[in-house]
Backbone as CSV, one residue per row, in Angstrom:
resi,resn,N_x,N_y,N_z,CA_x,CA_y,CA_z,C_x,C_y,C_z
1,UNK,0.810,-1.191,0.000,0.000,0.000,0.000,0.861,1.265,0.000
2,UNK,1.805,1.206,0.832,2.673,2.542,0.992,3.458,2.988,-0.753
3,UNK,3.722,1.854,-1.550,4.002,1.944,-2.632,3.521,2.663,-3.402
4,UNK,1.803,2.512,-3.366,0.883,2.628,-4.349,0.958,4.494,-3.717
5,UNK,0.890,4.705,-2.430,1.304,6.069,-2.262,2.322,6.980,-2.348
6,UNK,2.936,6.257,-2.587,4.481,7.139,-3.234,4.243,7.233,-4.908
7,UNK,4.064,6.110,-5.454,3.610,6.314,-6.773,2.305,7.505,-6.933
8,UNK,1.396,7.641,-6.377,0.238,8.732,-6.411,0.820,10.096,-6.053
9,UNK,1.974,9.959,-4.587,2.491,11.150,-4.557,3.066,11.760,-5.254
10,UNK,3.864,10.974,-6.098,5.028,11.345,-7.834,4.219,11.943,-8.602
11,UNK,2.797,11.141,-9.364,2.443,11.912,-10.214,1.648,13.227,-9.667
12,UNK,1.080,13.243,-8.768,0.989,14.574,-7.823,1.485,15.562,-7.868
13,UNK,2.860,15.141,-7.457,4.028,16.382,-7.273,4.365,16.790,-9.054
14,UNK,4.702,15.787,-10.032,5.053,15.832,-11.373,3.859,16.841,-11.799
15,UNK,2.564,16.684,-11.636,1.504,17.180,-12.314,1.523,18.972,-11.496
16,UNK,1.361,19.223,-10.100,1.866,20.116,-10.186,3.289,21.286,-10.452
17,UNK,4.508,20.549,-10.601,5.132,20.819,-11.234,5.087,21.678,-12.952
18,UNK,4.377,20.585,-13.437,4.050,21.032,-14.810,3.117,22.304,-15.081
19,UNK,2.224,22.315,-14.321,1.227,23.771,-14.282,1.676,24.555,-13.432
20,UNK,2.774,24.611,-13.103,3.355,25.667,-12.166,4.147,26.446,-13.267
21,UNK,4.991,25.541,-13.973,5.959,25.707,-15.023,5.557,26.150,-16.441
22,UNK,4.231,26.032,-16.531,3.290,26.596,-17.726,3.494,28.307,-17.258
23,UNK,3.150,28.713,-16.616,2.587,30.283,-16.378,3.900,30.895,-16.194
24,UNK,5.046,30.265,-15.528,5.710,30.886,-14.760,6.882,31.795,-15.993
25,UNK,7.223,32.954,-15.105,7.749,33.541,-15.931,9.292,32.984,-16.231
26,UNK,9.967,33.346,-17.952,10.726,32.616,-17.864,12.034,33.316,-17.162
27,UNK,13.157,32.998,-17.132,14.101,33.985,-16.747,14.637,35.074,-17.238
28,UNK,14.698,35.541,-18.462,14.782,36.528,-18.953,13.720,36.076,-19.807
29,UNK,13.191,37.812,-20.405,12.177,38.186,-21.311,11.782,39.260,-21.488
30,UNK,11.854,39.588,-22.647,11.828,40.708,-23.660,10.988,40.511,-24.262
31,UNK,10.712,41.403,-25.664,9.833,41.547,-26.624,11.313,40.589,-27.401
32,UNK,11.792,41.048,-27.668,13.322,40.384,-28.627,14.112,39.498,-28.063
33,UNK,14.349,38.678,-26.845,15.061,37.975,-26.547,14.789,37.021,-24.586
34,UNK,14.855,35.862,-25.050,14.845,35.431,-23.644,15.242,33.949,-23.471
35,UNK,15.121,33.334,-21.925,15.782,32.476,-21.685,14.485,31.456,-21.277
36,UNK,15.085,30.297,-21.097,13.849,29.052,-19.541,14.814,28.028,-19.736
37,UNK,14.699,27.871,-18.679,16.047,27.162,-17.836,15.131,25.584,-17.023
38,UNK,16.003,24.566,-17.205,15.101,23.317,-16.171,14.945,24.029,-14.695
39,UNK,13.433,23.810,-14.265,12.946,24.299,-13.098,14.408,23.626,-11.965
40,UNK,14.729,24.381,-10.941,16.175,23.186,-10.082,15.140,22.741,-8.859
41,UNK,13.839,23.266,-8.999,13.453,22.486,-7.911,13.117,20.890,-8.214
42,UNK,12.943,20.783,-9.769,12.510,19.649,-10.728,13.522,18.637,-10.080
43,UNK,14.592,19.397,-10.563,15.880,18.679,-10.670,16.356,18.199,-9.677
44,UNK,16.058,18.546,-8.456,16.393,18.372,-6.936,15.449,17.048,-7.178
45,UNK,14.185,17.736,-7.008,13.318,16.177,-6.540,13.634,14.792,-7.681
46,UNK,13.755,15.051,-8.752,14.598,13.910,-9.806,15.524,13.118,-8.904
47,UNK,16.496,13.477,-8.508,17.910,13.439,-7.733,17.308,12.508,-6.892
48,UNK,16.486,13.522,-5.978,16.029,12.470,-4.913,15.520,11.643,-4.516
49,UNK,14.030,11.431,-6.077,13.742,10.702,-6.234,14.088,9.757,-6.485
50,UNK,15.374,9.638,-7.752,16.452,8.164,-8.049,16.777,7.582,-7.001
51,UNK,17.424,8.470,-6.246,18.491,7.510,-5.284,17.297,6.844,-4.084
52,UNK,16.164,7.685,-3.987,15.152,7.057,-3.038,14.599,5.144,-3.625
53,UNK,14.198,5.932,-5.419,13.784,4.538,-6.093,15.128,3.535,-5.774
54,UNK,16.238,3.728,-6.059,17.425,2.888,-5.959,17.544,1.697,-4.115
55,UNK,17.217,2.995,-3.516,17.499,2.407,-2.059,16.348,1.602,-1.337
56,UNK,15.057,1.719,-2.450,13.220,0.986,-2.203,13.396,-0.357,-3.105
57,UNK,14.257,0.055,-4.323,14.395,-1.260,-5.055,15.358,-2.472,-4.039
58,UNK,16.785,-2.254,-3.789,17.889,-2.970,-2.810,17.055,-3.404,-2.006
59,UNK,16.201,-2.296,-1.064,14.964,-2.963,0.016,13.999,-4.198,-0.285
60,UNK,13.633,-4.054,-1.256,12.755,-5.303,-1.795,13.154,-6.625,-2.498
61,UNK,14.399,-6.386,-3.005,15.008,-7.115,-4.030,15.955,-8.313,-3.348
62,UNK,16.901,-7.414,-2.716,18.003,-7.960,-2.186,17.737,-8.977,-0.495
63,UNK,16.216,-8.449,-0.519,15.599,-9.359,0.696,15.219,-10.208,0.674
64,UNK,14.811,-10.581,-0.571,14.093,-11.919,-1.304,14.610,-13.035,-1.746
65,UNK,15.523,-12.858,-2.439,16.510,-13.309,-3.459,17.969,-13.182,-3.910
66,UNK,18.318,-13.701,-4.299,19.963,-13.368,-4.487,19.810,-12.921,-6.002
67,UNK,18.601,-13.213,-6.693,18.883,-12.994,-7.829,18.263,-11.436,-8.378
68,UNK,17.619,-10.698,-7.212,17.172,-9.877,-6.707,17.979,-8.690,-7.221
69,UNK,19.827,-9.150,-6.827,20.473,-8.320,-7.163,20.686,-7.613,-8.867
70,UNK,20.200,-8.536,-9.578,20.428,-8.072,-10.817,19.590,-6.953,-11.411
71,UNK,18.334,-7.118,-10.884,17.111,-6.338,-10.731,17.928,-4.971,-10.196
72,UNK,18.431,-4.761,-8.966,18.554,-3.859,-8.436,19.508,-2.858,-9.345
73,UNK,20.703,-3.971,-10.045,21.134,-3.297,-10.482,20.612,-2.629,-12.169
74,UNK,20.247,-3.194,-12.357,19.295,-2.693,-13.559,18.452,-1.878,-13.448
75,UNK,17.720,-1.844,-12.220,17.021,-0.007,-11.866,17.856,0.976,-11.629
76,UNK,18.786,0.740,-11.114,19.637,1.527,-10.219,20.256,2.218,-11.314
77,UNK,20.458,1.206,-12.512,21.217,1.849,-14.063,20.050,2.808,-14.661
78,UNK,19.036,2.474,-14.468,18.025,3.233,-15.192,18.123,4.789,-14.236
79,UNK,17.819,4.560,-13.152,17.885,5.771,-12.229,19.309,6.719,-12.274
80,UNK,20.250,6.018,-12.410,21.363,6.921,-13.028,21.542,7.597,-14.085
81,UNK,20.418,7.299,-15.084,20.213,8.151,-16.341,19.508,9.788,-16.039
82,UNK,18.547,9.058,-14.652,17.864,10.436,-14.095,18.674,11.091,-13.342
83,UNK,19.717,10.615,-12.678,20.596,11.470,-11.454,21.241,11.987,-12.579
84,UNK,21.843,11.659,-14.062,22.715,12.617,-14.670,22.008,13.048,-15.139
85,UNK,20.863,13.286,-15.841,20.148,14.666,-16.381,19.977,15.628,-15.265
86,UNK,19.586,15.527,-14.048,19.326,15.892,-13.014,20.931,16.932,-12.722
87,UNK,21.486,16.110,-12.551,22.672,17.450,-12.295,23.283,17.962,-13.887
88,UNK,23.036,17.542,-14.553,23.275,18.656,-16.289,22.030,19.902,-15.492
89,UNK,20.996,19.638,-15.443,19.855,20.406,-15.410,20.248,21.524,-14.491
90,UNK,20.897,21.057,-13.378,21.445,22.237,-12.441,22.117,23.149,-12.814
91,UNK,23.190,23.256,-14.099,23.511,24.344,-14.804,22.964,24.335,-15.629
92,UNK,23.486,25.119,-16.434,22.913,26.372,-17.474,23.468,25.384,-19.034
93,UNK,23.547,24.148,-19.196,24.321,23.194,-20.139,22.782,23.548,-21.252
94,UNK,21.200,22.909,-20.226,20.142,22.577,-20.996,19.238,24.217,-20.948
95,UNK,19.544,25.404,-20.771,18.844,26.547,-21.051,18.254,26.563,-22.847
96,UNK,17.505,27.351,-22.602,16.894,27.674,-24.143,16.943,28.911,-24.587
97,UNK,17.508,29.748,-25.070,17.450,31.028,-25.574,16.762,31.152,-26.997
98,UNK,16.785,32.507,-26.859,16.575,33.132,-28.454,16.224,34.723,-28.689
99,UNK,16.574,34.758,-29.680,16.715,36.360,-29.892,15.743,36.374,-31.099
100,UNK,16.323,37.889,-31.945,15.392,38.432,-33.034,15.527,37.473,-34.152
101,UNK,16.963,36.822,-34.207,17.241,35.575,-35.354,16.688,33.668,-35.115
102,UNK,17.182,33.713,-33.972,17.042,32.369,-33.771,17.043,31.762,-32.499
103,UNK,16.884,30.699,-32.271,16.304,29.606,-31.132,17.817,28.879,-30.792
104,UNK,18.492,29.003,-29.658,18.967,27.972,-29.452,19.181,26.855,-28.002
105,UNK,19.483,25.835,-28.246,18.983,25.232,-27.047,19.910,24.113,-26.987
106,UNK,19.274,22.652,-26.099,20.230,21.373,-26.183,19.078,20.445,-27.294
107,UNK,20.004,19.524,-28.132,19.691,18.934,-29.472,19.770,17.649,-29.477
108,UNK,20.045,16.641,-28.188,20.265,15.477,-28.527,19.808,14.516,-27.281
109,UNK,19.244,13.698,-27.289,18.667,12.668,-26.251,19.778,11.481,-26.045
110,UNK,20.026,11.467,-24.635,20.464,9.497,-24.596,19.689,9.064,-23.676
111,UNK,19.162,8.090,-24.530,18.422,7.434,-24.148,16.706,8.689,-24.083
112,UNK,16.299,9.020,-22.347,15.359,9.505,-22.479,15.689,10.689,-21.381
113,UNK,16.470,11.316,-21.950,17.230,12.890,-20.904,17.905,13.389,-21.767
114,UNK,18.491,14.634,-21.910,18.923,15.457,-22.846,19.891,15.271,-22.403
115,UNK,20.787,15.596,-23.580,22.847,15.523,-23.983,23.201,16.806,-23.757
116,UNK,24.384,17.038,-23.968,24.934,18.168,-24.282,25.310,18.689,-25.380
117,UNK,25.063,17.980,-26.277,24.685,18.735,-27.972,24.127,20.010,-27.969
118,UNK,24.431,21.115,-28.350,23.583,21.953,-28.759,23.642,22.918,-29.968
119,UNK,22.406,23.086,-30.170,22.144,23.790,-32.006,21.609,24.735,-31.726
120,UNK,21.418,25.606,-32.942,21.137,26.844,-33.436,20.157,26.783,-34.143
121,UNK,18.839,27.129,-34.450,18.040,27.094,-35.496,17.551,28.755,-35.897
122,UNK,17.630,28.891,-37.161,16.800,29.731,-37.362,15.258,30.099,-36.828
123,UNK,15.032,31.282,-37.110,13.239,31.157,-36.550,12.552,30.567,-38.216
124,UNK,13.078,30.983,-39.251,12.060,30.603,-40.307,12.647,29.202,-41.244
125,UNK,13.755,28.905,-40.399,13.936,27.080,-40.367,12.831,25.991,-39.813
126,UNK,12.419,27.135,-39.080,12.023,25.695,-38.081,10.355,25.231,-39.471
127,UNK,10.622,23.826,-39.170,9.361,22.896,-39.694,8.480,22.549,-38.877
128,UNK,8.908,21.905,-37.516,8.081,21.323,-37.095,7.910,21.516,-35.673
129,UNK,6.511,21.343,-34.837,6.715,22.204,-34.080,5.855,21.112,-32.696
130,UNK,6.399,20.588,-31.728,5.562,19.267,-31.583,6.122,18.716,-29.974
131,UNK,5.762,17.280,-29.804,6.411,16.671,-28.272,6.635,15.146,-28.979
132,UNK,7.467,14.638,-28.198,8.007,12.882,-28.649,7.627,12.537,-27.451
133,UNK,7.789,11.138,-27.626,6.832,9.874,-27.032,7.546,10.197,-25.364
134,UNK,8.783,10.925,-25.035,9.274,11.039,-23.713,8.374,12.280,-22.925
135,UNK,7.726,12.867,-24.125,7.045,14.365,-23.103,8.029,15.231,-23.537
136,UNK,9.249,15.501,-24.308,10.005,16.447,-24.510,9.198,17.026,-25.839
137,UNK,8.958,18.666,-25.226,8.887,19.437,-26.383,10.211,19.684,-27.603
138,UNK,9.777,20.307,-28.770,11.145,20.394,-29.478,10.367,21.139,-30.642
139,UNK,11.393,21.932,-31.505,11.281,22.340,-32.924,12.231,21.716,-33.540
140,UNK,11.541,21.660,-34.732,12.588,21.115,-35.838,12.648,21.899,-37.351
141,UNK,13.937,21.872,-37.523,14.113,22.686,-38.773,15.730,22.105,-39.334
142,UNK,15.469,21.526,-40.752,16.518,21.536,-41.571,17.770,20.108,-40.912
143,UNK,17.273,19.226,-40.433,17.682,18.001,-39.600,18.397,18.343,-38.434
144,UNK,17.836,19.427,-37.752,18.361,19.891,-36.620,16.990,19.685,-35.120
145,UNK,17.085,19.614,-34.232,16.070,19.784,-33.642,16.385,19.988,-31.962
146,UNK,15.350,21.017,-31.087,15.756,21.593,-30.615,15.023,21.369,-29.343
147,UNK,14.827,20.686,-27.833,14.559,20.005,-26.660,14.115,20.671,-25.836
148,UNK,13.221,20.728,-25.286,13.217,21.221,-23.742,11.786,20.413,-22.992
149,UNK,11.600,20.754,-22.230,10.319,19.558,-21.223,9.866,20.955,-20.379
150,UNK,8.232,20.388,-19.885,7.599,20.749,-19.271,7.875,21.714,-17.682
151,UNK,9.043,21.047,-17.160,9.627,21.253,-15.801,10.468,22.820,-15.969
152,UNK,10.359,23.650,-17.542,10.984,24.739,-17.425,10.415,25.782,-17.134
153,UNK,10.231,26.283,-16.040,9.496,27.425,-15.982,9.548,28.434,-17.028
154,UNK,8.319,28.918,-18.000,8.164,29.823,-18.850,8.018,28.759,-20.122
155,UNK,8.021,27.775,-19.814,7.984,27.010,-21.067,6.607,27.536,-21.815
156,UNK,5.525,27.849,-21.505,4.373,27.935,-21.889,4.317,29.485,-22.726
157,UNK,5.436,30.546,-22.180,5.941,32.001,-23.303,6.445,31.557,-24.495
158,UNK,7.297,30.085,-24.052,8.253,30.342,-25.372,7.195,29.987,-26.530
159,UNK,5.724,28.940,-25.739,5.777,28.052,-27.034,4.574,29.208,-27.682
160,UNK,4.199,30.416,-26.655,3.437,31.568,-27.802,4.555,32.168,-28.476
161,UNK,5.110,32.149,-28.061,6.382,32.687,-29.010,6.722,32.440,-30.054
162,UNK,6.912,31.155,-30.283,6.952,29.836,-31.105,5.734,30.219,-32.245
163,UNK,5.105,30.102,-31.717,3.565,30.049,-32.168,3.464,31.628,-33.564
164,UNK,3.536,32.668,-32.646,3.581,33.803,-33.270,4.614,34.375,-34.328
165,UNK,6.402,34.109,-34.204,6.719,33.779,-34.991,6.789,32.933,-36.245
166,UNK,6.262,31.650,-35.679,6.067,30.677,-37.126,5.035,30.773,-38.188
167,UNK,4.153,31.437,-37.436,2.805,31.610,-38.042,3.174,32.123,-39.669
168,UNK,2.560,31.320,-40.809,3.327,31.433,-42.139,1.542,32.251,-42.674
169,UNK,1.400,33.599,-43.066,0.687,34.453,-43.621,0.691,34.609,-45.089
């Protein structure tokens, strides 16, 4: 039972997260230029969440079975994908800018967390304008394409932004 409440509390906390991060203003913003950065409170609870999932998995696994351990370590690998996006996210690696010319941001996924790739797109490059099967928003223009997720505060300016620039008249 306590499970099933930690799982309810996640998407809880995740869901307000996300409508917090819709309205919120981004960090810089202009009429001509601005920023949105991964929320670090996101990024904190990510963090803490892994190593919590890591130390609930060992608890269950490693009590049962010996073979338990393989399990553990195979979450524990998955959860390390979240502890390193989680501290990229703490600096300024995954920010999103853009000015009067163009959009730029981070461009490349491993696995299901953003890299440190990052591109440049024009504003009247961009094609496509959309989310992938992880929940990451992105534009795309000219085989380039450009990342960010829900957890950025102001995400919800850029994408009128988005919106109003692309608009083809």
């Amino acid at each position: 039972m306590k499970y099933v409440l930690i799982a309810l509390l996640t998407a809880l906390v995740s869901t307000l997260i996300e409508l917090l991060s819709r309205k919120a203003k981004p960090k810089n913003l202009t009429e001509r230029e601005g920023r949105i950065s991964p929320s670090r409170i996101f990024m904190w609870f990510t963090l803490i969440f892994a190593l919590l999932m890591i130390w609930i998995c060992a608890e269950i696994f490693t009590s049962k079975e010996k073979e338990g351990v393989f399990w553990v370590l195979l979450l524990g690998t998955l959860c390390l994908n979240f502890i390193y996006a989680s501290l990229l996210g703490l600096f300024n690696i995954h920010d999103v800018t853009w000015n009067e010319t163009c959009l730029v941001g981070p461009s490349s996924l491993i696995g299901i967390v953003l890299g440190w790739k990052r591109e440049k797109i024009q504003w009247e490059e961009i094609e496509i304008y959309g989310s992938n099967w992880a929940e990451y928003i992105y534009v795309k223009g000219r085989k380039k394409k450009i990342y960010w997720g829900v957890w950025y505060p102001g995400f919800g300016k850029l994408e009128a932004i988005i919106n109003r620039r692309t608009q083809k008249t």
